[in-house]
C-alpha positions in Angstrom: 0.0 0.0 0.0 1.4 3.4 -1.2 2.1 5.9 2.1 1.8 8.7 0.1 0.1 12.2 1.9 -2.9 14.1 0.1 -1.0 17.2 -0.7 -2.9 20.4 1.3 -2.8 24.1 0.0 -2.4 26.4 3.0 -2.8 30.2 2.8 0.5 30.6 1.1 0.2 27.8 -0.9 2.7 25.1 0.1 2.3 21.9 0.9 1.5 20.0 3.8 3.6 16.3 3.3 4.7 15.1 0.2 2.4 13.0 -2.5 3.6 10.9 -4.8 2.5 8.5 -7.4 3.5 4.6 -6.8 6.3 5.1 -9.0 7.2 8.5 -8.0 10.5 9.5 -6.0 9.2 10.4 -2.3 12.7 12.4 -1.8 11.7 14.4 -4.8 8.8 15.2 -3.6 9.5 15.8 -0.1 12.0 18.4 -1.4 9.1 20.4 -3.5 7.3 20.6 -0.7 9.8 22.1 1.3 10.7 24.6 -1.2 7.1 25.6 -1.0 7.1 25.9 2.6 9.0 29.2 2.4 6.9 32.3 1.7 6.5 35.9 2.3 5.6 34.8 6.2 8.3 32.4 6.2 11.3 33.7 4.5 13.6 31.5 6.5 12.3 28.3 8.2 14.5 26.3 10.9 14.7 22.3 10.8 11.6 21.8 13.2 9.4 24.8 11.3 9.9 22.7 8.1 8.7 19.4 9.2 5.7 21.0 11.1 5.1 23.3 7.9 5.6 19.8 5.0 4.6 17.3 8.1 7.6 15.0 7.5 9.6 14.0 10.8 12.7 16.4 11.6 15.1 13.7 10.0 13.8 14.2 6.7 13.0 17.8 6.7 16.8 18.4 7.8 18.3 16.5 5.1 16.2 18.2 2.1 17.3 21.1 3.7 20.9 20.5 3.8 20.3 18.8 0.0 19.5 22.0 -0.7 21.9 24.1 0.5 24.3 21.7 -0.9 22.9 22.6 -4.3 23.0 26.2 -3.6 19.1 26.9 -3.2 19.5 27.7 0.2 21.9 29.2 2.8 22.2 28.4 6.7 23.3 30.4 9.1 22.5 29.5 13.1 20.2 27.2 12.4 18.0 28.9 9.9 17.7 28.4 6.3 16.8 31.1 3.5 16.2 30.8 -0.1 18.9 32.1 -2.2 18.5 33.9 -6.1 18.9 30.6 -7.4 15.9 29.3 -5.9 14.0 31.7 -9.1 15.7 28.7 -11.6 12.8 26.3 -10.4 10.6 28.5 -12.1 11.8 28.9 -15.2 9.0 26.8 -17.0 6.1 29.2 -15.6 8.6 32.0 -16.6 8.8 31.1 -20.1 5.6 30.8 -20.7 4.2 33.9 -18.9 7.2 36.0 -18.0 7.0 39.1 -15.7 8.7 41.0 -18.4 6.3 40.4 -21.2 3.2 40.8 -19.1 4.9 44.3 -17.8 5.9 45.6 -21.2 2.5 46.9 -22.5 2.3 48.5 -18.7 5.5 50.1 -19.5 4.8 51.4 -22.8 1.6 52.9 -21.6 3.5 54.5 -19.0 5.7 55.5 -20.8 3.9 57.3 -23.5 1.4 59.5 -20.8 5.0 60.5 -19.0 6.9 61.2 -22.2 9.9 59.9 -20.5 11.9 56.5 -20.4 9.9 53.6 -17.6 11.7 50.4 -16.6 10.9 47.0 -14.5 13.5 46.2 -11.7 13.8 42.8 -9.8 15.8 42.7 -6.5 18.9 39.4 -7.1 21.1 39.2 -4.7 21.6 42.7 -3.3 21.0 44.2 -6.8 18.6 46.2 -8.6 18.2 44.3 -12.1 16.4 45.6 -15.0 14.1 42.8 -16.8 12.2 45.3 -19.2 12.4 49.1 -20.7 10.2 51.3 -22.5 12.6 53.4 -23.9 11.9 57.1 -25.0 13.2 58.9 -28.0 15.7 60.8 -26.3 19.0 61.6 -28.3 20.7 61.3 -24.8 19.4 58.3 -22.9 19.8 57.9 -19.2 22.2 54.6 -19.6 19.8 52.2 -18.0 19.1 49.3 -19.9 18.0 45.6 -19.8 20.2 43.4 -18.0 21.7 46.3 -16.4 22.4 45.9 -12.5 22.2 49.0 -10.0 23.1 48.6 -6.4 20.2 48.2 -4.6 21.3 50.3 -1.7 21.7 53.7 -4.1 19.0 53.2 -6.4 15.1 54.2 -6.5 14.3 50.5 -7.7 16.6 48.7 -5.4 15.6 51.3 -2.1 11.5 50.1 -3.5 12.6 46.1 -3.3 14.7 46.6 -0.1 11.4 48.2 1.1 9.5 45.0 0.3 11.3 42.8 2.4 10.9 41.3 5.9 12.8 43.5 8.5 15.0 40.1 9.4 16.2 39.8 5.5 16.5 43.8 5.4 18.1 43.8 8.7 21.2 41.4 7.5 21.4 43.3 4.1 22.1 46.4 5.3 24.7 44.4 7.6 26.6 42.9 4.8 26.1 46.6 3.0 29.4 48.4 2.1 28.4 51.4 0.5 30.6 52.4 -2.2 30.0 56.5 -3.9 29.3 56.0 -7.8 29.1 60.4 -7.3 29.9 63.0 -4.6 25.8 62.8 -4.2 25.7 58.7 -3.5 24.8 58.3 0.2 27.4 56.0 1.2 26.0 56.5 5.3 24.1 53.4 6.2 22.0 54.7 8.7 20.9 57.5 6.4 20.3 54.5 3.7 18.1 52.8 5.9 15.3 55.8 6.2 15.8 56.3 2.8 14.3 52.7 2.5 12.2 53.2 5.3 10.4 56.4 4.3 10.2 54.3 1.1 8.1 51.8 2.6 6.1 54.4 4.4 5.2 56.1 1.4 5.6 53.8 -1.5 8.4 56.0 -3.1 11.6 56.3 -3.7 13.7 58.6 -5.6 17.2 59.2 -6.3 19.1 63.0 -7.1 21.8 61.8 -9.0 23.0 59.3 -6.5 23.8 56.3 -9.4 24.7 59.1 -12.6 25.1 63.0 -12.7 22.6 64.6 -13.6 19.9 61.4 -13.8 16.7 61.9 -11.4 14.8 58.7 -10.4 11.6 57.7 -9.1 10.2 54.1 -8.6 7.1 53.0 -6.8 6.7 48.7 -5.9 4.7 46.6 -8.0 2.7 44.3 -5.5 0.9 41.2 -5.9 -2.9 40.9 -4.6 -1.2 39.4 -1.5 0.4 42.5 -1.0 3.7 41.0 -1.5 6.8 43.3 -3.7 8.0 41.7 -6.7 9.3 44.0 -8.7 9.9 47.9 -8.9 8.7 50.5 -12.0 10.3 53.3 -12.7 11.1 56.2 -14.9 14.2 58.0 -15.0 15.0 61.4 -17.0 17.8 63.9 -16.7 18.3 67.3 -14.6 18.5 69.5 -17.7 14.9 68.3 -18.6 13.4 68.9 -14.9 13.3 68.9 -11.3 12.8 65.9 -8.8 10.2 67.7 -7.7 8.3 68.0 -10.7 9.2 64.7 -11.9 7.7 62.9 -8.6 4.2 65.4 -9.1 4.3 64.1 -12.8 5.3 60.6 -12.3 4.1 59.3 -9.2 0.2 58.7 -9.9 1.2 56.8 -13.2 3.6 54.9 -12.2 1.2 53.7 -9.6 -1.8 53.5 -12.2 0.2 51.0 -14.4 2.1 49.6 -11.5 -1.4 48.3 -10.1 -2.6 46.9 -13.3 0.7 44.8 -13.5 0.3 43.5 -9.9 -3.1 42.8 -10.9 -2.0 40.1 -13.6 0.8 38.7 -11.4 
């Protein structure tokens, strides 16, 4: 008789215990359903959290875990284990079918065309800001930001959005590990002061930049949140000092980025 579990949905969707088929691999699947024990209210899960949260015994739950980390999905530190950015390879067949980029470009192009000026979709990996899609004005001097292009996270309106987003644990040991380094005189390099920037960024919903990654290159980026309320990405548009002011950039830019940042979240 087959020992398998019925596999149970909780509110974050992972799994409680591990089903398998009679010919299935019950290792497999007891490592899926660990995977999907982490979540936005579980970002890091100890030995005895896993097996209560997948209902396998401790023994199991600690070798998947250490599988994993072996592998380099996870890391461990005192006893707690945390996804790491490879864990977003396990989702590369959803992602190449419905890709956050694709679904966000027509958002960005709309955006892009009531603003005038250049939008962009960010994705925090690994203590960077990294740009998965553009709508790109026609601008004989461009602001240098394209796809694939990494900003640091700590100095840059989409990076301060997605730092925002996280649990105060994870935010906590980045700006640890942080080493600010200046990329201009105006790059706040002060890690307290960093830390109200992204603060006040997840107070308001806003972040902006004054040059802080490029001379004369305003920012402003707003979260793009799942109907769970959960930050997955960051849009933002980015223009140059000889064309305006922050201010009047964040008056003009602010309620559409949020418009088009809502209907994204929306399809996510």
């Amino acid at each position: 008789m087959s020992n398998s579990r019925t596999i149970k949905p909780d509110d974050e969707g992972s799994v409680k215990g591990a089903a398998r088929a009679p010919e299935g691999m019950a290792g497999l699947a007891k490592g899926l359903a660990v995977i999907e024990a982490f979540g936005i209210r579980h970002p890091q899960l100890t030995v005895t959290d896993a097996a209560q949260r997948t209902n396998t015994s401790r023994a199991a739950a600690r070798r998947c875990l250490l599988t994993l980390v072996e592998l380099g999905y996870l890391t461990h530190d005192n006893g707690n284990f945390r996804p790491t950015p490879r864990m977003l390879r396990l989702g590369g067949a959803y992602l190449d079918t419905a890709p956050l980029p694709q679904l966000a470009q027509p958002q960005l192009v709309e955006a892009r065309d009531a603003l005038g000026e250049s939008v962009s979709l960010a994705v925090l990996e690994d203590g960077w800001s990294l740009f998965v899609a553009r709508a790109e004005a026609a601008r004989i001097v461009a602001t240098g930001v394209r796809v694939g292009a990494k900003l640091p996270a700590h100095s840059s309106a989409t990076g301060r959005v997605l730092l925002a987003g996280l649990p105060d644990t994870q935010l906590d040991d980045y700006l640890r590990e942080c080493h600010p380094q200046p990329r201009t005189p105006k790059t706040l390099t002060d890690v307290d002061a960093i830390s109200e920037r992204i603060l006040t960024a997840r107070e308001s919903g806003v972040a902006c930049t004054d040059e802080e990654i490029e001379l004369g290159m305003l920012s402003i980026a707003v979260p793009v949140r799942t109907a769970r309320g959960e930050t997955v990405a960051a849009m933002s548009v980015s223009t140059s000092t000889a064309r305006t002011t922050l201010h009047d950039i964040r008056e003009a830019a602010v309620p559409v980025l949020n418009k088009y940042a809502a209907r994204l979240g929306r399809l996510l």
